[in-house]
C-alpha positions as CSV (number, residue, x, y, z in Angstrom):
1,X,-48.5,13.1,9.6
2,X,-51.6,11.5,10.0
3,X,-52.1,7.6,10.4
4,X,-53.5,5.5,8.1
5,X,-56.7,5.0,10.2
6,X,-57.3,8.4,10.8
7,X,-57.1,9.1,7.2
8,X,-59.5,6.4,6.3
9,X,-61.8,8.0,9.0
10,X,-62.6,10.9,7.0
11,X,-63.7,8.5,4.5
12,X,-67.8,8.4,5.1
13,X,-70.6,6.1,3.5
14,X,-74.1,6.5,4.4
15,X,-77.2,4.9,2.7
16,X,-79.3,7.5,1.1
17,X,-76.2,9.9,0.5
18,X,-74.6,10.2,-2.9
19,X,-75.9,7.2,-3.5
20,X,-74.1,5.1,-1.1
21,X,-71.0,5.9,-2.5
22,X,-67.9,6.8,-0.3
23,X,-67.9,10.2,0.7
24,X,-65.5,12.8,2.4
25,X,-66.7,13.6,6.1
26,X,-70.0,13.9,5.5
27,X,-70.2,15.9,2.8
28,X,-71.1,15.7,-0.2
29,X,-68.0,15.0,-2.2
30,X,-67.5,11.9,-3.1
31,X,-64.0,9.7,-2.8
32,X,-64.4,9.3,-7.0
33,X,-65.1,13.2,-7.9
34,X,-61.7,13.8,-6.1
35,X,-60.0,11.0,-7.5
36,X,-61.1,11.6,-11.3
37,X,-60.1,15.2,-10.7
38,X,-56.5,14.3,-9.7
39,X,-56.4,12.0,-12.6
40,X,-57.3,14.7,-15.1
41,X,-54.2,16.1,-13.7
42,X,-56.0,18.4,-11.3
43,X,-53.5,19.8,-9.0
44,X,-54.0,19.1,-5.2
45,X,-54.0,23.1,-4.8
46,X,-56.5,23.5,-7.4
47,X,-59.2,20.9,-5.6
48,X,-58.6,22.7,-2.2
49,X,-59.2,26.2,-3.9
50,X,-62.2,24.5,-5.3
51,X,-63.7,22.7,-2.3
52,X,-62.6,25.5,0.5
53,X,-63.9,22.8,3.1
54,X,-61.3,20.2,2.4
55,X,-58.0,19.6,3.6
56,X,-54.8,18.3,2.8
57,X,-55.9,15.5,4.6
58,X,-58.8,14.7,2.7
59,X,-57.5,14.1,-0.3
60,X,-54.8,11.8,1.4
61,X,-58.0,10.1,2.4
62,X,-59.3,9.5,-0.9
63,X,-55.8,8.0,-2.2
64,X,-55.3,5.5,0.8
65,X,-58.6,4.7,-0.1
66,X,-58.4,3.5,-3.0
67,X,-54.9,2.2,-2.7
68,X,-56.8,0.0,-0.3
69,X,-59.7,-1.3,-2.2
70,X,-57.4,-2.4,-4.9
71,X,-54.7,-4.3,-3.1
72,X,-55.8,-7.4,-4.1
73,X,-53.7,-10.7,-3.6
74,X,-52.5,-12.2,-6.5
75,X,-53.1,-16.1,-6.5
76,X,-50.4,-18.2,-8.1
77,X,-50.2,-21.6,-8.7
């Protein structure tokens, strides 16, 4: 199983790419194309059929990913 930061190294941003927007090693697949996809109930088979240079891994990438970005604290007071 892969750690946790070598799945978020797969994640890429670079300026002038997609935007800006996170993308997956490089390419041109963004972290949101593969999350909307898997939240229209897109199977994890499917998106690998679809995008022959992903991997397994990839897609963890994209859901530790955005587990991360919305682990906010909670304040309380």
């Amino acid at each position: 199983m892969n750690s946790n930061a070598s799945l978020l190294s797969r994640i890429t941003q670079t300026p002038g790419q997609c935007g800006g927007r996170p993308c997956i090693r490089g390419m041109r697949i963004r972290v949101t194309d593969i999350l909307e996809m898997l939240a229209e109930n897109v199977s994890v088979d499917e998106i690998l059929e679809d995008f022959p240079d992903l991997e397994l891994a990839d897609v963890q990438a994209c859901l530790l990913f955005a587990a991360r970005r919305t682990d906010f604290p909670r304040l309380t007071a």
